[in-house]
N, C-alpha and C positions, 0 to 999 in steps of 0.2 A: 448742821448738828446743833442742838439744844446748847442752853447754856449749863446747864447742871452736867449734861456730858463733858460739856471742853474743860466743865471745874475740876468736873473728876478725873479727866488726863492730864491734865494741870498739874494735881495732887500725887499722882504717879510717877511724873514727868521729877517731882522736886526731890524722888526716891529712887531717879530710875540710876541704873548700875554701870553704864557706857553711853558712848555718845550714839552708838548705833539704835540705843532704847530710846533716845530722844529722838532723832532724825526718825522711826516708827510710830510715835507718838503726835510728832508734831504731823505729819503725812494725815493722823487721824481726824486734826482739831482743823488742819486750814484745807484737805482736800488734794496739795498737791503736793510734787517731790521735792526734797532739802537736799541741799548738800554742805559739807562743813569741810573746809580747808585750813591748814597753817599760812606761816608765810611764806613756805617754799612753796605754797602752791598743792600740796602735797593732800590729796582727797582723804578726810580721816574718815570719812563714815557718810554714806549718800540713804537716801530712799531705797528699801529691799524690794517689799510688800506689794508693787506694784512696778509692771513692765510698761517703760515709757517706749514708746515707735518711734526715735529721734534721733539721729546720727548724730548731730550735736551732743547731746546726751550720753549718749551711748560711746563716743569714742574720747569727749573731755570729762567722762566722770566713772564708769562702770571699767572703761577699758584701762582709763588709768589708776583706778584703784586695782584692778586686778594687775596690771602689772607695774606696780606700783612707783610709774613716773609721774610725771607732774602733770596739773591740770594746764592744759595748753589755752592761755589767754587768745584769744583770736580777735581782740578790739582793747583799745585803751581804756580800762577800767580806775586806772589812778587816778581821775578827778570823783569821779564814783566812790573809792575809798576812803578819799581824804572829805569829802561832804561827810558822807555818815558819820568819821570818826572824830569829825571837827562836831558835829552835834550831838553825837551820842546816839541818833536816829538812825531807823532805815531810810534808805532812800527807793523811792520807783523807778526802775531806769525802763524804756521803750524808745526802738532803734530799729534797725534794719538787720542790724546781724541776727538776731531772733526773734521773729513773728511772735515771741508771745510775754510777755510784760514779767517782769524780774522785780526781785524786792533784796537789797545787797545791802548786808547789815555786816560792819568789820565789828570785829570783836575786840575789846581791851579788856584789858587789868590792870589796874591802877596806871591807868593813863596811857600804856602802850599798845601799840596794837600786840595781836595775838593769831587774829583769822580772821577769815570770812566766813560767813554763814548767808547761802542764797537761795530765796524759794522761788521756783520757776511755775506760772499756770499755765504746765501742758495740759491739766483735766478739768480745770474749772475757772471762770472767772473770779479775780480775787475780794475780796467782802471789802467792804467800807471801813471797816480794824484792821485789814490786812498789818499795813504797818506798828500798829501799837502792840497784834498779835506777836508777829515778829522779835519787837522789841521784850517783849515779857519772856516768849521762850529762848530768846541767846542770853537772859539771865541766868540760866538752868548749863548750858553751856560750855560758858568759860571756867565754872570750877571743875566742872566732871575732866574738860580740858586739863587741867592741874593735875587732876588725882591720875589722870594717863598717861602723865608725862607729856604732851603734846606742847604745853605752854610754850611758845617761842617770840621772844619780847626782841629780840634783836640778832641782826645778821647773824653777829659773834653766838649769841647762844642758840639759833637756829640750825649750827654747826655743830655747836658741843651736842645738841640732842642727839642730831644724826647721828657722832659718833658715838656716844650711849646707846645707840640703836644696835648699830655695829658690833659694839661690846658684848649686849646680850645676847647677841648670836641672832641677830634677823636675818634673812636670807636673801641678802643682795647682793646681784649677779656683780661680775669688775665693771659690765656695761653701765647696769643701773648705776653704781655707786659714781662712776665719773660724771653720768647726766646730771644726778645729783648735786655732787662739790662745784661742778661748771655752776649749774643756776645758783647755788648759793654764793659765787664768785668765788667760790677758795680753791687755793693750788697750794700745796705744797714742795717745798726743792725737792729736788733730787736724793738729794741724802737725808732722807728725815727716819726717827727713830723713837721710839714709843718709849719713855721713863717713868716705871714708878717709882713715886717719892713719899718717903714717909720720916718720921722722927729716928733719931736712932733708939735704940734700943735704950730703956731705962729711962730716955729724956721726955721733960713734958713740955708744953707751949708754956710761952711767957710772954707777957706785955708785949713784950716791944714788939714777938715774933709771933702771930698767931697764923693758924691756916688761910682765912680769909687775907690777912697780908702780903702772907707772901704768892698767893694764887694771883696777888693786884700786882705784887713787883716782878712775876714771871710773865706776866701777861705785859708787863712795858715791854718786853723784847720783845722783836717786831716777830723773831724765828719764832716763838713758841705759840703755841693752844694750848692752855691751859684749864684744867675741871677736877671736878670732886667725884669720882666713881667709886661705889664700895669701901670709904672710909679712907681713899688713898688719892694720892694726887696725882693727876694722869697727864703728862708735859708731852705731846709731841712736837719734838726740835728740829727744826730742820735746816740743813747746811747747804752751802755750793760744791763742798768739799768733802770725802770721807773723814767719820770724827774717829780720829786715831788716841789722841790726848785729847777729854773734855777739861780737865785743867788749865790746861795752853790756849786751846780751841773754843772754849766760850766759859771767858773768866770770869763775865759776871754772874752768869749761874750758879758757876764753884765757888764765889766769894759768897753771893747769898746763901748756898744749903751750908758752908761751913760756921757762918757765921747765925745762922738757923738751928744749927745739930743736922740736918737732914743727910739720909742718902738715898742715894737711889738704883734701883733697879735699869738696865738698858736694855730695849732689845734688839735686836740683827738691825741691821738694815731694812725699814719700809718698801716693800718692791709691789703688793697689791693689796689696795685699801679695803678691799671686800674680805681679806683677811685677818682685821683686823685683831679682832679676837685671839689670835695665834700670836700675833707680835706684844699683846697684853700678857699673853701667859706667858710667853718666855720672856717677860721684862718683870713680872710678877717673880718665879723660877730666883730668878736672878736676884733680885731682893730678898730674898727669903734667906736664899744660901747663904749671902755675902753678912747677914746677922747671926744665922748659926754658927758659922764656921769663924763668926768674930773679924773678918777681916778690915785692915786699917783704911779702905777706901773710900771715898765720897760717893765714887761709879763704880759699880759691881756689872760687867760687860757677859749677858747670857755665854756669849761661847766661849768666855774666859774658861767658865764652872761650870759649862755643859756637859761636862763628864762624869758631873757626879750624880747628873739623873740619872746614869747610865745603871749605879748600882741601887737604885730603888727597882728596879726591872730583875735584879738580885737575889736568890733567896741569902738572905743574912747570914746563915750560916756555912752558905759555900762562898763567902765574901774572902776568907784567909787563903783559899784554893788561889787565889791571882795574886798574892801576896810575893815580892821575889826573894827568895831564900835569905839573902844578904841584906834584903831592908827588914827583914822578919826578925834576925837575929839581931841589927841596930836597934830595933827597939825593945827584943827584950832586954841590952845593955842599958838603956835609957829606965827600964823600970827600977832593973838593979842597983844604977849608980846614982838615981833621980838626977839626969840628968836630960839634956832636952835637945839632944842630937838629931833626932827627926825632923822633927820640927826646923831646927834651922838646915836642915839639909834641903826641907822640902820649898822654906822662900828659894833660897840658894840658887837650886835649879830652875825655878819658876822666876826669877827674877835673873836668866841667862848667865849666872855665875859672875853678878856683880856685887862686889864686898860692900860696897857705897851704900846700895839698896837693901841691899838686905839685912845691915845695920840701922839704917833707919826708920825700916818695917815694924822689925823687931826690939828697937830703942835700944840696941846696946851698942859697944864700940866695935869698932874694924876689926882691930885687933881680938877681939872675943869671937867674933865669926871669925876670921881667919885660922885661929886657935881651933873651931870645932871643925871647921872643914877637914883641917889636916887630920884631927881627930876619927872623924869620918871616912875619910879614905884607908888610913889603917885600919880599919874597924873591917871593914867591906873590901877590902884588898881592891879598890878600883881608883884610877887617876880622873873619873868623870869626864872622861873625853869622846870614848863611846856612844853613838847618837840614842843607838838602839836600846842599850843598857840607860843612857838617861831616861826615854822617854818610859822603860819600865818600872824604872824608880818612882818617878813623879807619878805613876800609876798606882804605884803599894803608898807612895806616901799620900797620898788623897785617899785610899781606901782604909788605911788606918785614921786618919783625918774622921774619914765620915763616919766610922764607926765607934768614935771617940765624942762626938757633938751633935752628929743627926741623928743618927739611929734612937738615942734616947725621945729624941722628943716626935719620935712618928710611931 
């Protein structure tokens, strides 16, 4: 091909929109097929345009971008990466595993690696620029890399990608995912659980505490992952142990978001990584509520307050219909007498009928809860001893709850 041509896909090349437009381009200017990987090995975009006859080919790059495991090294290419990446050059590799002569160019960004980028002559002999060609078009490369999110500079964030991968909903089987974490060497415990974390409500960063700090002081515990998805900080923790108390159970996380402002959102128990996306949204769910509904905690636990998606599924106006007669009439007393009998009936129960807790929930003395309980049970002619009659209480009082502080704001 001319040199005016290869300027002119050059110029294309500096404009083109994916990495799949370059790997089409570059096919045009040197003759043969490209393939471009991260560092999990992982084929982001190979040669379309042309059908290679090559098993090699065809089952380390076509078959694993379609099914999108990893490119199966089948010879020690780590002295080959580390040449090119120590000079910044491609290099020529010719060997036995492949009859036909390779040009394996890694890719950096500001000094890390990133990928590889390798041109194979299954169709033509390579030019005497081969190498220099090379090196001009993985300049084009590493940013488009960037702008796709591919960039992956280190184990640790070659991991957080994935799991932003995961987040945005890609479609990876539980098989793929585990091939996955295996080659990237991560395991997770047993009891690991998905946290969003964010400022509390009204609070702003401050010196001492900014976002980028404390993702550096979550990230010294050895249990966590830590990343920045959608504006929110996304902590998967994980234990040897179910976390019953995250207070008791991992203090130094509760000492940093207290001493942060921060809370967070938790979700269920992690049981399949490939669903990722689901343990986000009910850890997400769970942050949301535990700022509307104001409550005093650090950890706001999805199936504490799973019950209050239940009345978004609601129409709002048949919300009073499940109301129990006796918590309906407490709280028209409560409008009457401005008093906030509900309310404290609702920690009360929810906190197993302990005076201890639910005075210091609610900052006032023992004796003042004690005082409305009794209150309360005159009110409602019930000694709360009842399971059944509890569990319909704390059902009106969460629905007068929600329709007191969520409903407004949806």
């Amino acid at each position: 091909m001319s040199k005016d041509n290869n300027l002119e896909l050059l110029c294309r090349m500096a404009h083109a929109e994916s990495l799949q437009e370059i790997c089409d381009l570059t096919y045009q200017i040197i003759g043969n097929p490209v393939f471009i990987s991260d560092l999990a090995h992982t084929i982001l975009s190979y040669t379309k345009c042309v059908e290679i006859h090559d098993h090699i080919w065809q089952e380390n790059v076509v078959l694993a971008h379609l099914q999108r495991s990893s490119l199966r090294q089948n010879r020690q290419v780590g002295t080959v990466h580390l040449s090119s990446s120590g000079t910044q050059r491609p290099v020529l590799v010719e060997d036995d595993y492949l009859p036909f002569p390779r040009v394996i160019k890694t890719l950096t960004h500001k000094g890390r690696t990133v990928g590889v980028m390798v041109v194979t002559a299954y169709l033509c002999p390579f030019g005497d620029n081969i190498l220099d060609m090379v090196d001009l078009i993985s300049s084009f490369v590493v940013p488009q890399m960037m702008r796709e999110r591919f960039l992956v500079s280190s184990d640790k964030q070659s991991v957080e990608n994935f799991l932003i991968n995961l987040l945005n909903g890609k479609g990876y089987s539980q098989e793929e995912v585990a091939r996955r974490l295996e080659l990237l060497n991560c395991k997770f415990p047993t009891y690991t659980y998905l946290l969003c974390i964010c400022l509390k409500d009204g609070m702003k960063e401050n010196r001492e505490f900014t976002m980028r700090s404390i993702m550096d002081d979550i990230r010294s515990q050895n249990t966590c992952r830590v990343f920045l998805y959608n504006s929110t900080l996304i902590c998967l923790y994980g234990s040897d142990t179910p976390m019953e108390n995250w207070e008791a159970q991992a203090p130094q996380l509760s000492q940093l978001m207290e001493e942060a402002n921060l809370q967070a959102g938790v979700s269920r128990r992690i049981v399949r990584m490939d669903q990722l996306v689901t343990y986000y949204q009910q850890a997400q769910s769970a942050l949301e509520l535990g700022m509307w509904l104001q409550r005093p905690y650090t950890f706001t636990h999805y199936d504490t307050l799973s019950s209050f998606l239940i009345f978004h599924r609601i129409n709002s106006d048949d919300l009073e219909l499940f109301v129990h007669q006796k918590i309906q009439a407490l709280f028209t007393y409560d409008q009457d007498h401005d008093t906030e009998l509900c309310a404290t009936l609702q920690v009360y129960l929810e906190q197993a009928k302990s005076l201890a807790k639910t005075a210091e929930i609610l900052f006032i003395h023992r004796n003042t809860v004690r005082y409305r309980i009794h209150k309360c049970t005159e009110l409602i002619n019930s000694d709360l001893e009842d399971g059944n009659e509890i569990f319909a209480f704390i059902l009106s009082l969460r629905i007068l709850e929600y329709r007191k502080k969520i409903l407004p704001r949806l």
